[in-house]
C-alpha positions as CSV (number, residue, x, y, z in Angstrom):
1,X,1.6,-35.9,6.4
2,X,-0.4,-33.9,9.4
3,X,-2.5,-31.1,9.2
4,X,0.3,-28.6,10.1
5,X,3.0,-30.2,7.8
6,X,0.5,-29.6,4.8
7,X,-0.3,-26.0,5.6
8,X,3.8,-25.7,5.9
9,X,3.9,-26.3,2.6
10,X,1.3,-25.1,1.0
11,X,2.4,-21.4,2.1
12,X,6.2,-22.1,1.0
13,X,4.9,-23.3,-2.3
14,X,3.6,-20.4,-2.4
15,X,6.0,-18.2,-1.6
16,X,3.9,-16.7,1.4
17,X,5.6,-16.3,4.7
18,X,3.6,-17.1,8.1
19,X,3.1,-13.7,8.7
20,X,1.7,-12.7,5.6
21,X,-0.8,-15.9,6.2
22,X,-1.6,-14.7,9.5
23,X,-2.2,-11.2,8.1
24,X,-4.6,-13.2,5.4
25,X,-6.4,-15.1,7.8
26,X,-6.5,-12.5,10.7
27,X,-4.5,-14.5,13.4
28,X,-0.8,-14.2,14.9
29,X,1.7,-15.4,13.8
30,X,2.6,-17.5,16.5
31,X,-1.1,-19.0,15.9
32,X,0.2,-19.9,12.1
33,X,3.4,-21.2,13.6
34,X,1.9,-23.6,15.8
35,X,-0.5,-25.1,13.3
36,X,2.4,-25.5,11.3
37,X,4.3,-27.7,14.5
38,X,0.7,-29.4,14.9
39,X,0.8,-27.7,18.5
40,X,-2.6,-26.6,17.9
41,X,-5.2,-26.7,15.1
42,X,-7.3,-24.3,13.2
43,X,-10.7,-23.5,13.8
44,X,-12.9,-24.7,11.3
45,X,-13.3,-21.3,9.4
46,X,-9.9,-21.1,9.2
47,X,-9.3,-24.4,7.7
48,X,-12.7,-23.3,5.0
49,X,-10.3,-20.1,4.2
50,X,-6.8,-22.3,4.2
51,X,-8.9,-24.4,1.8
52,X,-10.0,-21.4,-0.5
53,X,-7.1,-19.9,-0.6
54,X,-4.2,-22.7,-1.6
55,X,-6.7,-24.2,-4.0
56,X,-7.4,-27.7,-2.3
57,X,-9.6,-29.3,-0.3
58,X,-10.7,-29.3,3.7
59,X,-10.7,-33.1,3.2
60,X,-7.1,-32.8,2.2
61,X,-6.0,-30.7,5.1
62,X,-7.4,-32.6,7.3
63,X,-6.6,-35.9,5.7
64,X,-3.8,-37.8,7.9
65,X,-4.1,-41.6,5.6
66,X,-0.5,-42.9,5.3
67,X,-0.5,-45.6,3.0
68,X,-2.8,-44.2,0.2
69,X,-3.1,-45.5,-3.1
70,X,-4.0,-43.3,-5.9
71,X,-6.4,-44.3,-8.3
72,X,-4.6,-44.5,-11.9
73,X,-6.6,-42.2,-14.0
74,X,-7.4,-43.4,-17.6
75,X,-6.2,-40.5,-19.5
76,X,-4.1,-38.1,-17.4
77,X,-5.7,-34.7,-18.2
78,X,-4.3,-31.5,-17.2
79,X,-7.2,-31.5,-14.3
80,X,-5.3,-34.6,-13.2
81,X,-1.7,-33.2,-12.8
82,X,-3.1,-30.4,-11.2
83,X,-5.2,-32.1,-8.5
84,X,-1.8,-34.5,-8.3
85,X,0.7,-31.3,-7.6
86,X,-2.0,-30.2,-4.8
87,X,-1.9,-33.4,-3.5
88,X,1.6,-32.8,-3.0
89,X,2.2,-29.1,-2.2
90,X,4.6,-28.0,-4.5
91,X,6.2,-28.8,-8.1
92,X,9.2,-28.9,-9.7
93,X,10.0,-26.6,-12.7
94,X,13.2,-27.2,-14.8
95,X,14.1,-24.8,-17.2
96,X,17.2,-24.5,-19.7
97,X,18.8,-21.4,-20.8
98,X,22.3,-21.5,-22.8
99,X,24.0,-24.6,-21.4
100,X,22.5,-24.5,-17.9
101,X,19.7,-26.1,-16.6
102,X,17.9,-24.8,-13.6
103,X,15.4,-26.3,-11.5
104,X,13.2,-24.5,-8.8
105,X,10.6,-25.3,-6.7
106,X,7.2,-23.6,-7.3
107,X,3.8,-23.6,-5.8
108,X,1.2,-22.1,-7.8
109,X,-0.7,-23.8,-10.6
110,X,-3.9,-24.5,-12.2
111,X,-6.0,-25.9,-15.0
112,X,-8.0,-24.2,-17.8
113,X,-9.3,-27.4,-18.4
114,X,-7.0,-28.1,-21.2
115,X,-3.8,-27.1,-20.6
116,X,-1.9,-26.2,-17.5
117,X,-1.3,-22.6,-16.4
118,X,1.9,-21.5,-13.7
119,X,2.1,-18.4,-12.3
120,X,5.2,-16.9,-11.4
121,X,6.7,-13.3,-11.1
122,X,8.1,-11.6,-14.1
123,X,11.2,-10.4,-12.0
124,X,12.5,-13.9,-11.5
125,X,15.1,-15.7,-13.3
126,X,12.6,-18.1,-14.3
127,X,11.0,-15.6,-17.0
128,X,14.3,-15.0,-18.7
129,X,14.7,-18.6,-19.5
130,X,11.5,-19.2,-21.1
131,X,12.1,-16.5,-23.1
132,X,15.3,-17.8,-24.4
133,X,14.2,-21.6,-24.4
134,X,10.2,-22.6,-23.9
135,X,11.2,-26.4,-23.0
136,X,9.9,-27.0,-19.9
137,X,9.7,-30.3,-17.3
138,X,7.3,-30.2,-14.1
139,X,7.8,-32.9,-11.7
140,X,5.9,-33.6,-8.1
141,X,6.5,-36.3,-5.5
142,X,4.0,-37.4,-3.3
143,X,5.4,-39.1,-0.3
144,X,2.2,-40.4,0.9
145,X,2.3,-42.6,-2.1
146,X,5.1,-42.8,-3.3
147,X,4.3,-41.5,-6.6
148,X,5.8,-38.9,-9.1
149,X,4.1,-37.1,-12.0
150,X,6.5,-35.9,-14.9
151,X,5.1,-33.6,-17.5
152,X,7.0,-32.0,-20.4
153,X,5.7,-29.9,-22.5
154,X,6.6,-26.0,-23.9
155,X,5.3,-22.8,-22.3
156,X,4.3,-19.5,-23.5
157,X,3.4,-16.2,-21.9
158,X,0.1,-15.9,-21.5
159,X,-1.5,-12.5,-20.7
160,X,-5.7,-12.1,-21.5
161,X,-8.1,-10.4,-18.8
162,X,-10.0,-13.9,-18.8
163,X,-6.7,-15.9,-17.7
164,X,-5.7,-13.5,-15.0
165,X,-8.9,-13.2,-13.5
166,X,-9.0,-17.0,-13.3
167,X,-6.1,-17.0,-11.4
168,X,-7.1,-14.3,-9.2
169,X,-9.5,-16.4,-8.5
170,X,-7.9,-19.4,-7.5
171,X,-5.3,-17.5,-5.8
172,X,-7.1,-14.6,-3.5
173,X,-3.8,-13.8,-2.0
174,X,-2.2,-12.3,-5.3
175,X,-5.0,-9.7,-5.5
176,X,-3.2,-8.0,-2.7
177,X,0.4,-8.7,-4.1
178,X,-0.2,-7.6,-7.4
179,X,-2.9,-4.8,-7.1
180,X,-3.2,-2.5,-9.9
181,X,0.1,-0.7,-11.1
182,X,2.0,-4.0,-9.6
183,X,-0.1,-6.1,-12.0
184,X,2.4,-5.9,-14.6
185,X,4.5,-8.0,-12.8
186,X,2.3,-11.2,-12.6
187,X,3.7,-13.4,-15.1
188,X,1.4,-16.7,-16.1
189,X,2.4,-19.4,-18.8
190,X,0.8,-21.8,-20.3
191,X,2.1,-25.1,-20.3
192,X,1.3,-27.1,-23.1
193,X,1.7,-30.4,-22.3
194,X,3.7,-32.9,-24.4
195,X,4.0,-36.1,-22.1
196,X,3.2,-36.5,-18.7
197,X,3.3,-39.9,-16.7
198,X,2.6,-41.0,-13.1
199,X,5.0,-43.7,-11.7
């Protein structure tokens, strides 16, 4: 994947349109839109705040290795998945409410260290069905190597001061989104995982 085709989706994982990134980085949008088409590439402080802001690394932006071989982790941690999913830009989410399944793509998650925590907006169809059924199934491909990661677990609401401000923290951009009265419409869930595999 090139430079631009990992920004692309990084900002549609995360629900951010090209002009909202140019607004967050202080560039056009046709500036945005032609990193994205690898017509031209970021200057090096924008690539530091591209980096800070989606969560991952310059090396990974920059990063153009078809071919790649992960390393097999011995235990697959929650760190792991999540540093797996950035790897690959977005996840998979799979949900079941009444007798239909859903599945939607998502971009946003992160580690506490022990379990995994998504963040979503409580207006979305997505909050209604973990209400009515907290089974969940995350799944990321990484076309680089080939790989998936399937985790299963159960996920419930989770609302402290301490787990918002990590994810404010991880994700500057929803500082703007949800700022103050707006805030009660961040909606994060823990996801505690049952099984989780890499093939």
């Amino acid at each position: 994947m090139t430079t631009g085709e990992k920004i692309a989706n990084l900002r549609k994982g995360n629900n951010i349109t090209q002009e909202q990134l140019a607004e967050l980085l202080g560039v056009t949008r046709q500036s945005v839109s032609r990193w994205e088409m690898d017509l031209a590439f970021p200057e090096t402080e924008k690539l530091i705040r591209l980096s800070k802001l989606f969560a991952c690394s310059i090396d990974y932006l920059l990063s153009e290795i078809i071919g790649r071989e992960m390393q097999e982790p011995a235990e697959i941690t929650a760190d792991v998945c999540v540093s797996f999913i950035r790897e690959c830009g977005y996840f998979f989410l799979a949900t079941c409410a009444g007798s239909r399944p859903r599945l939607r793509p998502l971009g946003m998650v992160l580690s506490d260290g022990e379990e995994l925590l998504i963040i979503t907006d409580s207006r979305k169809s997505v909050c209604s069905d973990l209400a009515q059924n907290c089974g969940v199934e995350l799944a990321s491909y990484d076309p680089v190597s080939g790989k998936w990661i399937r985790i299963s677990g159960t996920a419930e609401k989770e609302s402290t001061p301490s787990c918002h401000n990590m994810v404010f923290s991880a994700y500057p951009m929803l500082r703007k989104k949800y700022a103050e009265s707006r805030e009660i419409f961040l909606a994060i869930y823990r996801i505690y995982i049952e099984k989780v595999s890499i093939t």
